[in-house]
C-alpha positions in Angstrom: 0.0 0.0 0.0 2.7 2.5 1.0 4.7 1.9 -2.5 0.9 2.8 -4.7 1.2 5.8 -2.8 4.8 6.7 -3.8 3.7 6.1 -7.1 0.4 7.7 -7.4 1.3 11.0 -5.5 5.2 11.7 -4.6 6.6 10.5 -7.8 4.8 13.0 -9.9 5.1 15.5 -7.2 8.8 15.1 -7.5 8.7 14.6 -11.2 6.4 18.3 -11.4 8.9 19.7 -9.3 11.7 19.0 -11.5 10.4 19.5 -14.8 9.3 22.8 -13.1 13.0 23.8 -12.3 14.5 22.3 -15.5 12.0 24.7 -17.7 10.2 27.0 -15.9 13.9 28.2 -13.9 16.0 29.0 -16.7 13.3 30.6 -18.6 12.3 32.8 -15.6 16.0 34.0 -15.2 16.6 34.5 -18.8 13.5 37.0 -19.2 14.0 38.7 -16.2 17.9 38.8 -15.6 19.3 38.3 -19.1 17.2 39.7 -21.6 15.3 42.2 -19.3 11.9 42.4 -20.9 10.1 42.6 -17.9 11.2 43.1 -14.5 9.4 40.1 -12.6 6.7 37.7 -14.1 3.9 36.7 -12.2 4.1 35.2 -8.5 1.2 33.0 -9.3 3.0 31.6 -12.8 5.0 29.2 -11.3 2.1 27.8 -8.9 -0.1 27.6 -12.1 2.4 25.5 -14.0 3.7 23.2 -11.0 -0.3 22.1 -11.0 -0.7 21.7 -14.3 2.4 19.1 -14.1 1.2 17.6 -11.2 -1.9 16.7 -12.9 -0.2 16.0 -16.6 1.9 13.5 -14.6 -0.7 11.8 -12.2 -2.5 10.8 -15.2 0.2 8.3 -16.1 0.2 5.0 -14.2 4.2 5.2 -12.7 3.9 1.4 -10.8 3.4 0.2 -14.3 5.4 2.2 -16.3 8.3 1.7 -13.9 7.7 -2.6 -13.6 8.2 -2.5 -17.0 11.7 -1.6 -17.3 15.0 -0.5 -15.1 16.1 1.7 -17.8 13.0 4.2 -16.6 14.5 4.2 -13.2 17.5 5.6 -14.5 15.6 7.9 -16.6 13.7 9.8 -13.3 17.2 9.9 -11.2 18.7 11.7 -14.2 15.8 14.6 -14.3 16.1 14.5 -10.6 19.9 15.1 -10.3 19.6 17.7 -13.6 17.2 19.5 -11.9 19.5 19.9 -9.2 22.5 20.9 -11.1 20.1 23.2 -12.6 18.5 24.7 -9.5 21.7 25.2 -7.9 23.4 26.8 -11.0 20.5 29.9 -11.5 20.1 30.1 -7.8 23.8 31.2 -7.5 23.5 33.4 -10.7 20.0 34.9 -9.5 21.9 35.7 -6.3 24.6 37.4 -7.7 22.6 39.9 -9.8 20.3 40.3 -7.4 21.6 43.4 -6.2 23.4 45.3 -9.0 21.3 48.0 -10.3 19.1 47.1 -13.6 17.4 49.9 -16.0 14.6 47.7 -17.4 13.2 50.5 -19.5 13.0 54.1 -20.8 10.1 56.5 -21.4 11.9 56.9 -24.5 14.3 55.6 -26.7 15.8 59.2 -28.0 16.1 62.5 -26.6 16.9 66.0 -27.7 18.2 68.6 -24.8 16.0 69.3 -22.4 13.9 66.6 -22.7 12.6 64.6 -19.7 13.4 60.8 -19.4 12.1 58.5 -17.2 13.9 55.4 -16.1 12.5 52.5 -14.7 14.2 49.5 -13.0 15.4 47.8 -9.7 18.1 48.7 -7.0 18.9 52.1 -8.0 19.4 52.7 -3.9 17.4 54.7 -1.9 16.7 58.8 -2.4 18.8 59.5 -0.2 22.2 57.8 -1.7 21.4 59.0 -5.0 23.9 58.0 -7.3 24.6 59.1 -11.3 23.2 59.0 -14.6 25.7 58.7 -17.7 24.8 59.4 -21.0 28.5 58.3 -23.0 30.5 60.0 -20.7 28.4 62.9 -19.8 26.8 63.2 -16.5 22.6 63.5 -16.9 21.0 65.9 -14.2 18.7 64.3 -12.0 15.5 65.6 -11.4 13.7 62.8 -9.2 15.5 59.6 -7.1 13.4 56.7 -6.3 14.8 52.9 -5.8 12.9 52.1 -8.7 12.4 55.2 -10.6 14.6 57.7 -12.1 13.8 61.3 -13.7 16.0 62.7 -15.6 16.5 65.9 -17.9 18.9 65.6 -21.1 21.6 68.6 -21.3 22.7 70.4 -24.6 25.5 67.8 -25.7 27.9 68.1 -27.5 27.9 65.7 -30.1 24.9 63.6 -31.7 23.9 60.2 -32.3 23.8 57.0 -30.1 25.1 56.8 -26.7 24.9 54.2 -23.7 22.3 55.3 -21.2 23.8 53.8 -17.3 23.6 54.4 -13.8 26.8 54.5 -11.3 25.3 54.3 -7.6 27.2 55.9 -4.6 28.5 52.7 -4.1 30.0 52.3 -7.3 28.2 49.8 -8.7 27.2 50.4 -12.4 23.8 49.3 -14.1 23.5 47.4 -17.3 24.0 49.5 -20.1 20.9 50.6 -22.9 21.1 52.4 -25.9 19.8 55.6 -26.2 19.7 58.1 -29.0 20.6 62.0 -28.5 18.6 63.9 -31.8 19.7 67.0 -33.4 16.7 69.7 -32.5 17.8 71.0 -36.0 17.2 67.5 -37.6 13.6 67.4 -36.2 10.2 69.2 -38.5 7.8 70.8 -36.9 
C-alpha cells in the first residue's frame, strides 16, 4: 500500500517539481535577468504551472510504467539530479545579480536637450544615496531619485547620435547599459 502511494502521489510530485525547475527556472532567469523584458513575471505563474504538471503526470500509471523496465529508473534519477544541477546553477546566478542596479526600461528611446526621461528599474538605492546618470561620458542631471524610478533631464551635448544610457550608484556599482539616441533639434520638423 505505501509503495501505490509513492507512485500515485510523490513520484509525480517530484517529477512536477523537477520538470518545473529544468524549464520553468532557466526561462524565468533569462526574461527577467538576461534579456530584461520585464522586470518580474507573475508570482502566481509558477504555482499555475507546478499544478498543471502535477496533474499531466498523475495521469500516467508510474507502478506500471516503472515494472516494466530499469532503464525508466534511470531515466527519473537523471531529471532528478539535472534539476538539481540546474536549481543550484541559476540560484547562485540569480543571487549574484540580485543586487546590481538594472534599468529595465526608458520613457523613450531618443532625446533632444532638455527633454525629460524616465527610467525604470530595480536597485537604484534609496533617495537618499542618490547615485549618477551617464549618457557616454556625460553626467545626466537628475531631477527625481526613487529605488525604482529615475527622472532625468537631457543637457545640450555636445555631439549627436547613439550613446549608452547607465547608472553608477554611490557605491560604485554600475547598471547594465541601454542604448539611447541623442537627436539634433535642427534635424527634427515641426
Amino acid at each position: 500500500m505505501k509503495l501505490n502511494r509513492l507512485f500515485n502521489y510523490f513520484l509525480p510530485a517530484f517529477l512536477a517539481l523537477s520538470f518545473l525547475i529544468l524549464i520553468y527556472t532557466p526561462l524565468e532567469f533569462r526574461i527577467t535577468e538576461v534579456w530584461m523584458l520585464v522586470p518580474q513575471l507573475g508570482k502566481y505563474i509558477p504555482t499555475i504551472f507546478l499544478i498543471l504538471l502535477v496533474l499531466i503526470f498523475s495521469l500516467f500509471d508510474w507502478k506500471k510504467i516503472l515494472s516494466k523496465s530499469k532503464m525508466y529508473i534511470f531515466v527519473l534519477l537523471l531529471i532528478f539530479g539535472a534539476s538539481c544541477f540546474v536549481y543550484l546553477n541559476y540560484r547562485n546566478d540569480k543571487l549574484s545579480l540580485e543586487y546590481l542596479p538594472r534599468i529595465y526600461k526608458t520613457s523613450s528611446w531618443w532625446g533632444i536637450q532638455g527633454s525629460l526621461i524616465k527610467i525604470d528599474g530595480v536597485n537604484f538605492s534609496p533617495t537618499w544615496e542618490k547615485g549618477k546618470v551617464f549618457l557616454g561620458n556625460e553626467e545626466l542631471y537628475v531631477k527625481s531619485w526613487e529605488e525604482k524610478s529615475i527622472i532625468i533631464e537631457q543637457p545640450v551635448m555636445s555631439r549627436f547620435g547613439q550613446f549608452d544610457l547607465y547608472i553608477v550608484r554611490e557605491d560604485g556599482l554600475i547598471s547594465n547599459k541601454v542604448p539611447f539616441w541623442v537627436k539634433d533639434p535642427k534635424e527634427l520638423s515641426l
